[in-house]
N, C-alpha and C positions, 0 to 999 in steps of 0.2 A: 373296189367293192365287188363283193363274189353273190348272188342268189342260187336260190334252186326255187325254181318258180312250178308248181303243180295247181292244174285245174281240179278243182273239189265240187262235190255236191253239198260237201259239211266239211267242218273243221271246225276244234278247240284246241285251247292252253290251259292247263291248268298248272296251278302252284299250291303246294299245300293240299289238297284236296278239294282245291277251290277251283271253279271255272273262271279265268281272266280273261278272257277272249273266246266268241263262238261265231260262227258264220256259215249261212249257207249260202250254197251255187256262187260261188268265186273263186279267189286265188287262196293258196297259202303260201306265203315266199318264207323262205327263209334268208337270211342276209348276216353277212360276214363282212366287216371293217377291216382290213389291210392300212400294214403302216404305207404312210404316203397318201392316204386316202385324202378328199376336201370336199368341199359342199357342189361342185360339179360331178363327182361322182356319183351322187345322191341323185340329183338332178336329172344327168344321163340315165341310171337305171330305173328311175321313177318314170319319166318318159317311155321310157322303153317298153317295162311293162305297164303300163295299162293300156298301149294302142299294138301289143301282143296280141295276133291276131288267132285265137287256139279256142273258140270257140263256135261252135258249128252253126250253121245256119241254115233255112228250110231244104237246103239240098246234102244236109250233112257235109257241106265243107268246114273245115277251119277258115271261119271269114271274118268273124265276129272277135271282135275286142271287149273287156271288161265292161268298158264305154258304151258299147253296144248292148250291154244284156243287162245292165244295172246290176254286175255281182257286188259282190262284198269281197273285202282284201283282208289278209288274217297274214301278219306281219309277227314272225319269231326271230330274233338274235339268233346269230347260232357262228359262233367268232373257229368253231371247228372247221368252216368250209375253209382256212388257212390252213389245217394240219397238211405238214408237208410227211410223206411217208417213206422216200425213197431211198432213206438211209436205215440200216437197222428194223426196228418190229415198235416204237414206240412213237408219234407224231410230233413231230417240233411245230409249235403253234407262235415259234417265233416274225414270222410274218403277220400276224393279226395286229391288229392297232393295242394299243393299251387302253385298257378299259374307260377309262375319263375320256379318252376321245372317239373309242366305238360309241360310247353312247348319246355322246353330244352328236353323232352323225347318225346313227339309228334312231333318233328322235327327231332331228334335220328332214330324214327321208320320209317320216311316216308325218310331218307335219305337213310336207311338199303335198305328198299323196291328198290329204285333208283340205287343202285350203285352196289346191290350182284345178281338181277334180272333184270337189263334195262328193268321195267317193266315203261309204262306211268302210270304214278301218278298224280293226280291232286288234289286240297286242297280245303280246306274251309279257312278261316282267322280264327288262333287262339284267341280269350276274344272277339270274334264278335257276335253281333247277327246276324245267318245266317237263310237262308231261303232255306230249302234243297228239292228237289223236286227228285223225284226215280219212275222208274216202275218196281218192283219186281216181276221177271220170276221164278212160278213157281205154290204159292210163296218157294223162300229158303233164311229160315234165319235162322243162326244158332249164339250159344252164345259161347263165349271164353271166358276164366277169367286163365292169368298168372301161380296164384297161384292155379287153378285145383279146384276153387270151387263148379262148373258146368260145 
């Protein structure tokens, strides 16, 4: 599993014209399913970010974690963070899970987040074309990849 983890003062989803997710002062992750992926992956990056330590504290360090400041997490699918580029000008999205089991593990991950940190979570709709809007505080945005490839 692949993220892009960005610290926000706000963040939404929308689909349709409609708001499906809003949050303020937290995360927005984005997360991409890789074939190969399991519910340890989920787990590993679930852990991972919310004791991510990228929010400042009374001395302006990054010391503070999610856990620490009570943010909200704004969770979008985004099965693009697999496009591979380095062939040609168009992206092979062949390494992304197939859709029946990105979702069953994008909904794994965001259920983890929910039930082991009574963290507010808010979503995007997964196989939607969403329209995601954020204002990155800082900015901070950091990359996570499961398997430790960055």
């Amino acid at each position: 599993m692949r993220t892009v983890v960005q610290r926000v003062s706000k963040g939404s989803v929308q689909v349709a014209d409609e708001i499906v997710g809003q949050i303020q002062n937290g995360l927005v992750v984005y997360l991409g399913v890789g074939k190969g992926d399991d519910e340890r992956d989920a787990e590993y990056l679930a852990e991972k970010i919310v004791n991510l330590r990228i929010f400042e504290d009374e001395k302006a360090k990054m010391n503070l974690s999610i856990l620490d400041t009570d943010g909200e997490i704004l969770v979008v699918s985004q099965f693009t963070l697999y496009g591979d580029c380095r062939k040609g000008r168009r992206p092979s999205f062949i390494e992304s899970a197939p859709p029946e089991e990105g979702e069953r593990l994008f909904n794994y991950f965001i259920e983890i987040l929910r039930l082991r940190w009574k963290i507010k979570i808010e979503t995007g709709i997964f196989r939607e074309n969403m329209q995601v809007a954020s204002v990155n505080e800082g900015p901070v945005t950091i990359l996570l990849d499961s398997k430790k490839q960055f």
